[in-house]
N, C-alpha and C positions, 0 to 999 in steps of 0.2 A: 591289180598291180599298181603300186604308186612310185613315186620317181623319188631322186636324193634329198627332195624337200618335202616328203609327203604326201604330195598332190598327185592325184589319179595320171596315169599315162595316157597321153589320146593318141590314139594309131593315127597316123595322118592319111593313110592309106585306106585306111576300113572308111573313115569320115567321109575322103574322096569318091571311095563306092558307093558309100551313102547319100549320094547328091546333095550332104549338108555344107558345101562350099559354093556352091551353085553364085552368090551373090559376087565371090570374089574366086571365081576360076583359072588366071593364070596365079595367084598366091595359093592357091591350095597344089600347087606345082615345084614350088620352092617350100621345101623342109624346113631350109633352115631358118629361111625369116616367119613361119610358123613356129619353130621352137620358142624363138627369142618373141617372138608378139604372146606364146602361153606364158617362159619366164616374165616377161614386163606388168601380165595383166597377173601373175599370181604377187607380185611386189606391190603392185596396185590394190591387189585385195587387202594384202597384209599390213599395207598404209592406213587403209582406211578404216580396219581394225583397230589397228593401233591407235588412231585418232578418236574412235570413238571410246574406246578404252578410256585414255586422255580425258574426255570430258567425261567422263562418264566419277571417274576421280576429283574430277575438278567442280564436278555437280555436288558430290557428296561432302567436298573439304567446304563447300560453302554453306549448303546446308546444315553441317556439322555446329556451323557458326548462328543457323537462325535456327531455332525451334519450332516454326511452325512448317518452312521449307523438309524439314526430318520425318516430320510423320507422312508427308506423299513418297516420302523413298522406303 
């Protein structure tokens, strides 16, 4: 099942059963600052998407310009 952004739903409950909060045990208690730390870190992902995107564009408009930079892309 994914959520209104795509991204996979994590039961916070199943998690908690599964002692994979073990490290931060009274936050695996509060939902909702679990929601908002999954929304932050899927913004986070998508930042740094996008950033690589960004140079990744910004690699090829250069190389575009030297001809020997073009044949390693």
């Amino acid at each position: 099942m994914t959520g209104n952004i795509g991204y996979p739903v994590v039961n916070i409950t199943q998690l908690a059963k599964r002692n994979q909060c073990n490290t931060f045990p009274l936050l695996a208690q509060d939902n909702e600052l679990i929601k908002e730390i999954i929304l932050l870190s899927h913004k986070l992902s998508y930042s740094i998407q996008l950033a690589m995107e960004v140079s990744f564009c910004v690699a090829l408009s250069v190389a575009e310009q030297n001809s020997s930079l073009k044949r390693l892309l």
